[in-house]
C-alpha positions in Angstrom: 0.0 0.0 0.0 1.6 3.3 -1.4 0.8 5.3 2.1 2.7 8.3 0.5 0.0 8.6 -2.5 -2.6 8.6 -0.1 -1.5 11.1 2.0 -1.5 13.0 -0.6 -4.6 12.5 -2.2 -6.1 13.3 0.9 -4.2 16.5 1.8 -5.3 18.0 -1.8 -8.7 16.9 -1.7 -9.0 18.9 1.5 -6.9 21.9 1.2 -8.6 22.1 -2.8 -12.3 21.1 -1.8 -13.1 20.4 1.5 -11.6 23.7 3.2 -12.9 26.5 0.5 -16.1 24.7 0.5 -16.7 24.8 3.7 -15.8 28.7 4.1 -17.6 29.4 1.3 -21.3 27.6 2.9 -19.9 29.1 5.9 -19.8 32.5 4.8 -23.3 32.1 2.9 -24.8 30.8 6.3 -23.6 33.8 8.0 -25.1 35.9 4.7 -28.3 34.0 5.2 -28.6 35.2 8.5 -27.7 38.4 7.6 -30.5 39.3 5.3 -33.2 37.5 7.0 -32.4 39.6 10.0 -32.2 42.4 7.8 -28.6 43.5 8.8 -27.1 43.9 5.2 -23.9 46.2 5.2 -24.8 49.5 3.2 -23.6 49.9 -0.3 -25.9 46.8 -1.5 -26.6 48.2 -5.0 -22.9 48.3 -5.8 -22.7 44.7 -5.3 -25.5 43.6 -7.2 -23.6 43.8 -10.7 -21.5 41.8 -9.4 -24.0 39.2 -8.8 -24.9 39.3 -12.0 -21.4 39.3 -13.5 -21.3 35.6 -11.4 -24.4 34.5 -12.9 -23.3 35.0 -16.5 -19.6 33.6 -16.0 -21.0 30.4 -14.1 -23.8 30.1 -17.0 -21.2 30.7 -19.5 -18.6 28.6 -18.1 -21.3 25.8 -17.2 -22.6 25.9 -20.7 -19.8 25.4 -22.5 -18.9 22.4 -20.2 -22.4 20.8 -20.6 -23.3 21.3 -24.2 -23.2 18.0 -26.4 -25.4 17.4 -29.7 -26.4 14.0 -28.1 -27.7 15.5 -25.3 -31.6 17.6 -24.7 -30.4 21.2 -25.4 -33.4 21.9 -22.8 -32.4 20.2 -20.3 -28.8 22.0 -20.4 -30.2 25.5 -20.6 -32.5 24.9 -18.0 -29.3 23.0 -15.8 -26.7 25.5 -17.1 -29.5 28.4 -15.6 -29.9 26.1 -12.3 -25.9 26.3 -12.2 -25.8 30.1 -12.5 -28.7 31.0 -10.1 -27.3 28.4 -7.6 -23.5 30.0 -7.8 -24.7 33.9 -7.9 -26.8 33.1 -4.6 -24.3 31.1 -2.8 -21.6 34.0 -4.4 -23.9 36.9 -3.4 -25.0 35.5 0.2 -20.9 34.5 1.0 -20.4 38.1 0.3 -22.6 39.4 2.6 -21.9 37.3 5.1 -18.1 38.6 4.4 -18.9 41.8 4.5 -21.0 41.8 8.2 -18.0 39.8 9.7 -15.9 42.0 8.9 -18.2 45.2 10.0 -19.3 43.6 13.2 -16.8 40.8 13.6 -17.8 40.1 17.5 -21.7 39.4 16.3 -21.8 36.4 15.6 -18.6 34.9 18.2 -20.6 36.1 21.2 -23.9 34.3 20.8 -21.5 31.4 19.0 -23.3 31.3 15.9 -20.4 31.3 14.2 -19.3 27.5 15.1 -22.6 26.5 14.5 -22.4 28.3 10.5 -18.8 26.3 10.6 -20.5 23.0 11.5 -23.4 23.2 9.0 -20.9 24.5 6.3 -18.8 21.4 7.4 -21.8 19.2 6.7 -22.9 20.8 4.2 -19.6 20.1 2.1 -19.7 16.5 3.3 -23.0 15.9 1.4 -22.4 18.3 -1.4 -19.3 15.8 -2.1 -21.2 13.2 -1.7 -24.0 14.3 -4.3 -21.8 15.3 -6.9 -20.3 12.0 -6.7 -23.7 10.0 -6.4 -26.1 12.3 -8.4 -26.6 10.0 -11.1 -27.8 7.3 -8.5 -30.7 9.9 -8.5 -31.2 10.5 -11.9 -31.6 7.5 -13.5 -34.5 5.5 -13.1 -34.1 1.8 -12.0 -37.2 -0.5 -11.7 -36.1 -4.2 -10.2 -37.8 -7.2 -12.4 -41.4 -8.5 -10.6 -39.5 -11.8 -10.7 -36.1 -10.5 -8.9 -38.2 -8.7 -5.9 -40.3 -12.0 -5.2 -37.6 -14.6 -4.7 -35.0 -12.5 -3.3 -37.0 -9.5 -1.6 -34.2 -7.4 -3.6 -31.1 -8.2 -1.5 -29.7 -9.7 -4.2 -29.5 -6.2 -5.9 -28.4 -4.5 -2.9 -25.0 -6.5 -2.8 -24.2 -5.2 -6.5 
């Protein structure tokens, strides 16, 4: 067992993925909180092209990567539009949440919320990994045979 190569694999999976991630959700926790309270930092409107700009470079960007002539052009605008919304609000709520932490840094560390923002962001990373690596489990329909689910009760699918 090359113990080297695994160490490695699993220092750059979380210094590259697990650790921005989780800042990221983090952050966009915090932002969450942050508008729902109603606490936005001034100077909103000056952010909001940048929003946008987010939107169209994660469209763009997810476009290109999903277009195919095999596949429903359809479904990949309406995914590639999924993908852009998705990244401007996560973008757009991170930021806020950046911006009050760093306007009222003490906020959130005196009631503690800020652990609890770091837990679910944590978590939240765990099962965003874990969906991007599963999603087509989801997906795809699988129907067992009437035959396979009476002699077996299934098990024998689930060891596959």
């Amino acid at each position: 067992m090359n113990t080297d190569r695994i160490v490695d694999l699993l220092t750059s999976r979380a210094v590259l993925t697990v650790v921005p991630s989780t800042i990221l959700l983090t952050l966009a926790f915090v932002g969450i909180a942050v508008v729902v309270e109603g606490l936005v930092v001034t100077n909103l409107v000056t952010r909001l092209p940048i929003y946008v700009l987010v939107f169209a470079l994660a469209f763009i960007v997810s476009l290109l990567k999903l277009d195919n002539r095999n596949r429903d052009g359809m479904q990949i605008l309406i995914a590639t539009a999924g993908i852009g919304f998705a990244a401007s609000l996560l973008f757009g709520l991170a930021t806020e949440g950046a911006f009050y932490l760093a306007y009222n840094p003490t906020a959130l560390l005196r009631r503690g919320l800020i652990v609890v923002f770091l837990a679910a962001g944590i978590i939240c990373t765990g099962l965003g990994i874990w969906g991007i690596r599963h999603w087509r489990e989801f997906v795809t329909a699988t129907t067992a045979s009437p035959s396979t689910t009476a002699s077996d009760g299934g098990m024998n699918d689930a060891y596959k």
